[in-house]
VEXDRENLUM-587035 format. One line per field, with one value per residue (C-alpha): residue number from 1; chain; x negated, z, y. Coordinates in steps of 0.25 Angstrom, whole numbers, m for minus. Example, Ala and Ser with C-alpha at 12.3 -4.5 7.8 and 13.67 -1.06 7.14 Angstrom:
2
seq (1,2)
mol (A,A)
X (m49,m55)
Z (31,29)
Y (m18,m4)
//
This chain:
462
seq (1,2,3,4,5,6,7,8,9,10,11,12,13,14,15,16,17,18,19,20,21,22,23,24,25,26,27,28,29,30,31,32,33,34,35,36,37,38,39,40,41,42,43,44,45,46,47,48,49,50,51,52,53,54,55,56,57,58,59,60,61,62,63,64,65,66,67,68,69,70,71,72,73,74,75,76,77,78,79,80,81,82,83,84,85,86,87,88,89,90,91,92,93,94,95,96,97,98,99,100,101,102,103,104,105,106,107,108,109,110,111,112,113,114,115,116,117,118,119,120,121,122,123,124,125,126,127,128,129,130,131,132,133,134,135,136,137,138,139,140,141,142,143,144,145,146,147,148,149,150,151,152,153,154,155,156,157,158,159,160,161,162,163,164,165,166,167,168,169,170,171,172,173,174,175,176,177,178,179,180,181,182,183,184,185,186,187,188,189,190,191,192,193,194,195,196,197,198,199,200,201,202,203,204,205,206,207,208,209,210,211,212,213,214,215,216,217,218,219,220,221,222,223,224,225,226,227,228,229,230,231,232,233,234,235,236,237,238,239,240,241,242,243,244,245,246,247,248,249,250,251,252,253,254,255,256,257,258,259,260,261,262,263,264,265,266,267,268,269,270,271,272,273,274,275,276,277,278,279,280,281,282,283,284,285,286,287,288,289,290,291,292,293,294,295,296,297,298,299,300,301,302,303,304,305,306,307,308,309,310,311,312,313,314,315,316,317,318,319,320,321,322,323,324,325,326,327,328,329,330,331,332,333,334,335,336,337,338,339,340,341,342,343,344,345,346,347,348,349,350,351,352,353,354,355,356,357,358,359,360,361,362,363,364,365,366,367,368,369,370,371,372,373,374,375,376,377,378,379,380,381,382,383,384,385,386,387,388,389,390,391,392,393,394,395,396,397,398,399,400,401,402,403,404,405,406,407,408,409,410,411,412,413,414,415,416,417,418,419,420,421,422,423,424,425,426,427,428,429,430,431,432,433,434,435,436,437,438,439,440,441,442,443,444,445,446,447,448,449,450,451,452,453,454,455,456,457,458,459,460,461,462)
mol (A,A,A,A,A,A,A,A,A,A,A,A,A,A,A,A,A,A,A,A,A,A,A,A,A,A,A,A,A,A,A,A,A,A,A,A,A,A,A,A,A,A,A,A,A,A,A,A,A,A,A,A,A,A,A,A,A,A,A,A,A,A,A,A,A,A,A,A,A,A,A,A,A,A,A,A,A,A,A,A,A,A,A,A,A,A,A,A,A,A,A,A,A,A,A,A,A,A,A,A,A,A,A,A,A,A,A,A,A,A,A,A,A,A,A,A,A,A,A,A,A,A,A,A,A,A,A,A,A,A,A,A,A,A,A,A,A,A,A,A,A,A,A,A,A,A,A,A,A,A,A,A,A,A,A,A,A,A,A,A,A,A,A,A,A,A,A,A,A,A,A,A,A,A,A,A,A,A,A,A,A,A,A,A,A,A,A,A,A,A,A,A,A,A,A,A,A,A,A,A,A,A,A,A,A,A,A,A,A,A,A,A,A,A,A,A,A,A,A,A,A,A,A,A,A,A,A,A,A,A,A,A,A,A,A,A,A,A,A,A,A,A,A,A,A,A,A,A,A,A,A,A,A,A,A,A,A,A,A,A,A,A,A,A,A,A,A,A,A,A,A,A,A,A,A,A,A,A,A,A,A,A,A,A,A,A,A,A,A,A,A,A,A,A,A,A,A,A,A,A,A,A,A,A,A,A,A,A,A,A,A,A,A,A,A,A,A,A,A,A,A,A,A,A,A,A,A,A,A,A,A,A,A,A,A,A,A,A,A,A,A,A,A,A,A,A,A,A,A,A,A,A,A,A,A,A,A,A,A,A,A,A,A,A,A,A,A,A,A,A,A,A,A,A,A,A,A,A,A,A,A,A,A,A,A,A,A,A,A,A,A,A,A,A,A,A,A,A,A,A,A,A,A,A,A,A,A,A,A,A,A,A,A,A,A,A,A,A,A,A,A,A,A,A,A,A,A,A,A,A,A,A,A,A,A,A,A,A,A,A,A,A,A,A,A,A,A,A,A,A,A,A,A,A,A,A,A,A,A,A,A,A)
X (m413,m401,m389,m381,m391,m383,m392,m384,m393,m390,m389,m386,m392,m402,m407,m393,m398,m399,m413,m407,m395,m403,m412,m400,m394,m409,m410,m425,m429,m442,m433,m436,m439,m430,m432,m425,m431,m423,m427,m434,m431,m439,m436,m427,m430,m423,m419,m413,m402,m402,m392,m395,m408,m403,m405,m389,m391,m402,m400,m408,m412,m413,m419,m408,m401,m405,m401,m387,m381,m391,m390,m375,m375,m387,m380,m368,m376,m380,m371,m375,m364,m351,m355,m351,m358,m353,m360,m371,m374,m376,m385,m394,m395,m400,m410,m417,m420,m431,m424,m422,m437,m438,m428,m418,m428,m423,m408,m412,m419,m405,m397,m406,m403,m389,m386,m396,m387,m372,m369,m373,m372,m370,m375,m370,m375,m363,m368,m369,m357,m353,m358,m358,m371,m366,m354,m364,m372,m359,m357,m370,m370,m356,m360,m369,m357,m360,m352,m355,m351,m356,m361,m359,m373,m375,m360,m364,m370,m361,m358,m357,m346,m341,m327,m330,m340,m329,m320,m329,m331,m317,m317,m326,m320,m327,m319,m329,m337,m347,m351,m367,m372,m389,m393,m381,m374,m360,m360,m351,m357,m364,m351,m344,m354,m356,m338,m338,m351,m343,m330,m338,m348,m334,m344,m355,m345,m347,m359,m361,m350,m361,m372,m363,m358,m373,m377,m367,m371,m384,m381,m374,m386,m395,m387,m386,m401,m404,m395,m402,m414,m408,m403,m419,m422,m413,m417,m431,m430,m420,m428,m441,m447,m461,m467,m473,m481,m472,m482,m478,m491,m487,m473,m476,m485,m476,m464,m471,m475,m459,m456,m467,m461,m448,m451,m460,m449,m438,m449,m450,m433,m434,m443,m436,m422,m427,m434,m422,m414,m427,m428,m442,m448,m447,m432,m431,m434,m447,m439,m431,m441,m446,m460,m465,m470,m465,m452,m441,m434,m445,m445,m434,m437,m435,m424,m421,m419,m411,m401,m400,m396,m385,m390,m390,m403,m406,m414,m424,m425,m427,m438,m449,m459,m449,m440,m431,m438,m431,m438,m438,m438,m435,m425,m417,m412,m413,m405,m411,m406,m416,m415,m419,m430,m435,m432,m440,m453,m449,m450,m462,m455,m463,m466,m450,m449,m459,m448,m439,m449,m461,m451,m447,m458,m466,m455,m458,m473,m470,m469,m460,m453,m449,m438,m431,m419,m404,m405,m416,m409,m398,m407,m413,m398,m393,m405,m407,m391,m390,m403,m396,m383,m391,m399,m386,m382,m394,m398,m410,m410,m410,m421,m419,m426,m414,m411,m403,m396,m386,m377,m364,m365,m359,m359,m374,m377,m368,m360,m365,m379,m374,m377,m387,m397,m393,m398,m411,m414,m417,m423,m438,m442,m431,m439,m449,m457,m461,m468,m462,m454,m442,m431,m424,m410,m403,m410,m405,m393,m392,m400,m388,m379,m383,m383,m371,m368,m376,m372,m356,m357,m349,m360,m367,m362,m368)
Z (232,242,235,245,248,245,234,235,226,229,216,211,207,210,224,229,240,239,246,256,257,259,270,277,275,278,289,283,283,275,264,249,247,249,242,237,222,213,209,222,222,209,210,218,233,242,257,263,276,284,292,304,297,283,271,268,257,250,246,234,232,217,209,205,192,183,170,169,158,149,153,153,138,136,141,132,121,125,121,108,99,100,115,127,139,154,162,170,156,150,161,159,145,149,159,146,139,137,144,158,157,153,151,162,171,184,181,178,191,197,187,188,203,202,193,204,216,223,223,224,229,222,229,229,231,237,235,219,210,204,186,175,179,191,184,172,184,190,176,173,189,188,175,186,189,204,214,217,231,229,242,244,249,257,260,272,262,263,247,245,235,239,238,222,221,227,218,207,211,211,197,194,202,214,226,237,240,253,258,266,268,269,279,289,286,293,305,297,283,284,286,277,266,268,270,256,250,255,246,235,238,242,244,252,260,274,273,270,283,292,287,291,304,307,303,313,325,322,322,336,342,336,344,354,356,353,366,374,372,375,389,392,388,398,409,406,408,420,428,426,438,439,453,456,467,470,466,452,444,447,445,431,427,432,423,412,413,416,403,393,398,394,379,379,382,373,362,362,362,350,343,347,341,328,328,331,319,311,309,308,319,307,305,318,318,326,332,341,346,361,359,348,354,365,358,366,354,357,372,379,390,386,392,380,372,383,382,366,371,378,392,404,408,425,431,432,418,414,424,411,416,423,412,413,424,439,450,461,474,482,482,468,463,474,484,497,503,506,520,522,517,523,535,531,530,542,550,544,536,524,523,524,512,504,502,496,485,480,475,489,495,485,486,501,499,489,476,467,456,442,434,421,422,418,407,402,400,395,383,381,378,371,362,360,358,348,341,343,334,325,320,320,310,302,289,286,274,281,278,287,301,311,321,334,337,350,352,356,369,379,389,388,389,402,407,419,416,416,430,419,422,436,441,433,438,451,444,440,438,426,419,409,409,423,433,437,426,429,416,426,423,429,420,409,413,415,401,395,399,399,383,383,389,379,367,371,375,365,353,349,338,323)
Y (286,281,281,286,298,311,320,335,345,359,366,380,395,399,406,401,396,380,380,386,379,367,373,376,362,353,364,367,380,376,366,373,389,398,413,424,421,413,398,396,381,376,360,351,350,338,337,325,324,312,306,297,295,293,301,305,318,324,339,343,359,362,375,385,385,397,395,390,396,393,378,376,381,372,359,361,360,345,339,329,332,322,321,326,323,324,335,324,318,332,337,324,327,340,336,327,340,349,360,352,355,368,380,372,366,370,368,353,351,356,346,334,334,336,324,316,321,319,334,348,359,373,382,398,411,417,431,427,432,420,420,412,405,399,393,388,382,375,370,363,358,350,344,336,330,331,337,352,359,375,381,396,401,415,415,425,434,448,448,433,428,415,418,421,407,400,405,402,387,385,389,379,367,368,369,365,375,378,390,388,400,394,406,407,393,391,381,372,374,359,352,359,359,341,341,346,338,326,329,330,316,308,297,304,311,300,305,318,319,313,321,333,327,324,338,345,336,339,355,353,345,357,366,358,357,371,375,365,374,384,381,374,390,395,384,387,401,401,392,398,405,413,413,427,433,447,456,464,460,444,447,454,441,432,439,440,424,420,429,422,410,413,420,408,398,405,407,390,389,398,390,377,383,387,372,366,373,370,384,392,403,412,410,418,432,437,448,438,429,432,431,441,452,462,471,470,462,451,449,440,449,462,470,476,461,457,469,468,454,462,455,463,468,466,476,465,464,477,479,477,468,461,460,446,442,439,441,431,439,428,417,420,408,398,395,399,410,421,420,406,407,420,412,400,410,418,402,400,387,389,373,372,383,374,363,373,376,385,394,398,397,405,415,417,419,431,424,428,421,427,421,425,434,431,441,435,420,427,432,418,414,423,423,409,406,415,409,394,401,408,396,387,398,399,393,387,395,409,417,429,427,425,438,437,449,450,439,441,431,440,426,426,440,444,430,422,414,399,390,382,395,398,385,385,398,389,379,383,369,369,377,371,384,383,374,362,360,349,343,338,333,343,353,346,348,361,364,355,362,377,372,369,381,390,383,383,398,408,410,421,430,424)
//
C-alpha cells in the first residue's frame, strides 16, 4: 500500500447514513446497500478516488456500532493492574480477545480499520437526539487516536438537531464539524467537507485541495456538457421539418411522425443526462418521462402539459391532432417573399425555383411542411433545465424517484426565443432527425452558444 494514499474510514451509529454518504461522494448509485433496517453494512467495503490517474484517497464504509456502552465499560477493565495504557494500545489489546470475535464482533471491524486509517469521519443522524451512546462511541473512536471530523447527515430533514449535535461536539472537543446532507447535498459541501479534512491531515492537505479542485472542475464540465445536450435538443427539434401533401389524412400522418421524432429525441436527452450524472432511469420518476403512455402528464405535446408549464398555448396547438405542430402553408421561415415566388410559377420558371431548393419547390406543388411549434421548444427547456438543476442537486444516496414540478423560469416560458432557434428553424439540414443531416461548423456554433445561453439564463426554482 502507497504510503502517501489517504485511507478515511467512515465510521459511526448505525443506519446513519455512511453508505450513503459514500454513494454521494463516489457518485455510485449501486456502491454498498442502502435500507431503512439498521446494520445494513455487515463488513468493511472500500472505494478509491483518483487524481490525474492516481490513486490519491481511499474511503472505507464500515458496519455501524451497536453496543457501545457495553464496550467502553469493557475496555476499562483492560488495563493489567500497575499499567495504564494509551487509547491505540488499549484498543489493540481489545482486538487480541475472545470478544473481538464474538460479543463485539462488528465494533472490531469499525476499530481495526480506524487504527489502519489517517482519519474518519463520524457520521450523524441530524434527526437523532443526541444520548449517552453516542458520547460512548465518540469515546472509544478517539481512543484510535486518529482525527475525527462529524458529518451532520439529513440536515434538510424538517426536525433535524444539528444545532444541539454541534453543541454537543464542542463539548467534546470537536470544533470541525460538516453538515452533508446524502439526498440533497449543498453545491459546496465537497469543498467544504476536503477544506476541513486538510486541517486535520496538515500533511495530506496539498492534496486533498487538488482532489477538491479537480472535483469542482469536473462538476462544471458536467454542467457544461449536460447544457450542450440540451441546446443539440433544441436544434434538433427547431430544424426539423416534415414534408406533407396538403390533404388532412397526410398532414395528421406527417404530425404525428414530427411528434415521435421529437418524444423520441428528448426521450435519448433524458437518458443521456441521467448517464452523465451516473444516475439510474429509475432515479427519475415515470410520471415525467415523455414516452409512457398517452396521459396529458406524459406527452411533450399535450396542450394541457404545456399549460401546467405555464406556456402559452397558440391556437395551433390546441387544435388536438395538431398539437405543437406548425403548419407550413407556404414560405414560413425562409426568406423569399411570397410574391416571388408565385411569380416564379406564374413565368413558368420552375427549373429557376429548383436552384432555391426542394423546400420551395415542393411548397409550390402543394406540399406542405410541418415543423414543431415555439411552445413546444419552450417545453423541451423548461423541462430539461429544470432536470439539469435537479440532478446537480441530487445525491447519489436519494431514494425517492426525482419529480419536476413548475419552474419558476418566467424568461423561458413567455421572453423572446433566442436567435440560436430562429436560425435553425431555417435550417432543416441542422437537424440530426431529418434527412440530410449536416454538423457543420456553424451549427456548432450556434449549439455552443445557445448553451451558453440556457446555462447562464436565471435558474429554476430548487
Amino acid at each position: 500500500m502507497r504510503d502517501d494514499l489517504i485511507k478515511i474510514a467512515l465510521v459511526g451509529h448505525t443506519n446513519t447514513g455512511k453508505t450513503s454518504l459514500l454513494r454521494t461522494l463516489t457518485r455510485d448509485t449501486g456502491f454498498g446497500e442502502v435500507a431503512d433496517s439498521p446494520g445494513t453494512t455487515r463488513h468493511v467495503e472500500g472505494a478509491r478516488l483518483r487524481l490525474e490517474g492516481r490513486a490519491v484517497l481511499e474511503w472505507f464504509d464500515t458496519p455501524g456500532m451497536e453496543d457501545s456502552i457495553s464496550l467502553l465499560e469493557y475496555l476499562e477493565r483492560l488495563d493489567r493492574p500497575g499499567e495504564r495504557l494509551d487509547g491505540p494500545a488499549r484498543i489493540r489489546r481489545f482486538l487480541d480477545t475472545p470478544e473481538a470475535h464474538g460479543r463485539y464482533e462488528q465494533e472490531a471491524r469499525v476499530l481495526a480499520k480506524m487504527l489502519d486509517c489517517d482519519a474518519a469521519l463520524y457520521v450523524i443522524d441530524a434527526r437523532d437526539p443526541v444520548l449517552g451512546k453516542h458520547r460512548d462511541e465518540l469515546a472509544i473512536l478517539a481512543a484510535c487516536g486518529r482525527p475525527l471530523l462529524p458529518v451532520l447527515n439529513f440536515v434538510n430533514a424538517p426536525a433535524h438537531r444539528a444545532d444541539e449535535w454541534r453543541g454537543a461536539m464542542a463539548r467534546l472537543g470537536l470544533h470541525a464539524v460538516v453538515e452533508f446532507d446524502t439526498v440533497a447535498p449543498p453545491l459546496d459541501g465537497e469543498q467544504q467537507l476536503y477544506a476541513k479534512l486538510g486541517v486535520l491531515l496538515d500533511r495530506h492537505a496539498t492534496a486533498l485541495a487538488q482532489l477538491s479542485d479537480s472535483l469542482a472542475a469536473q462538476r462544471r464540465a458536467r454542467r457544461g456538457a449536460a447544457y450542450d445536450m440540451l441546446a443539440d435538443l433544441l436544434v434538433d427539434a427547431a430544424a426539423l421539418h416534415v414534408s406533407s401533401a396538403s390533404d388532412e389524412s397526410a398532414l395528421l400522418a406527417a404530425s404525428n411522425r414530427l411528434r415521435e421524432q421529437v418524444r423520441q429525441r428528448e426521450q435519448a436527452c433524458v437518458d443521456a443526462l441521467l448517464a452523465l450524472y451516473n444516475f439510474r432511469r429509475s432515479d427519475f420518476a415515470d410520471d415525467a418521462l415523455p414516452l409512457q403512455g398517452e396521459r396529458w402528464g406524459m406527452d411533450l405535446f399535450h396542450p394541457q402539459a404545456l399549460k401546467d408549464m405555464g406556456v402559452q398555448v397558440g391556437m395551433g396547438a390546441a387544435a388536438g391532432a395538431m398539437a405543437g405542430a406548425a403548419v407550413d402553408l407556404f414560405s414560413a421561415g425562409l426568406s423569399l417573399g411570397t410574391g416571388m415566388l408565385i411569380g416564379a410559377a406564374a413565368g413558368g420558371l420552375w427549373q429557376g425555383v429548383e436552384k432555391l431548393g426542394k423546400r420551395v419547390a415542393g411548397k409550390l406543388r402543394g406540399w406542405r411542411e410541418i415543423s414543431v411549434d415555439d411552445a413546444v421548444l419552450r417545453l423541451l427547456a423548461l423541462r430539461q433545465r429544470q432536470l439539469i438543476e435537479a440532478l446537480e442537486r441530487r445525491g447519489h444516496a436519494a431514494r425517492e424517484p426525482l419529480k419536476l414540478d413548475r419552474p419558476d423560469d418566467e424568461a423561458w416560458r413567455k421572453g423572446p426565443l433566442p436567435e440560436a432557434l430562429k436560425e435553425a428553424r431555417s435550417r432543416p439540414e441542422w437537424s440530426a432527425l431529418g434527412d440530410g443531416y449536416e454538423d457543420s461548423d456553424r451549427r456548432k456554433r450556434v449549439v455552443g452558444a445557445l448553451a451558453k445561453t440556457l446555462a447562464e439564463a436565471p435558474l429554476p426554482a430548487a
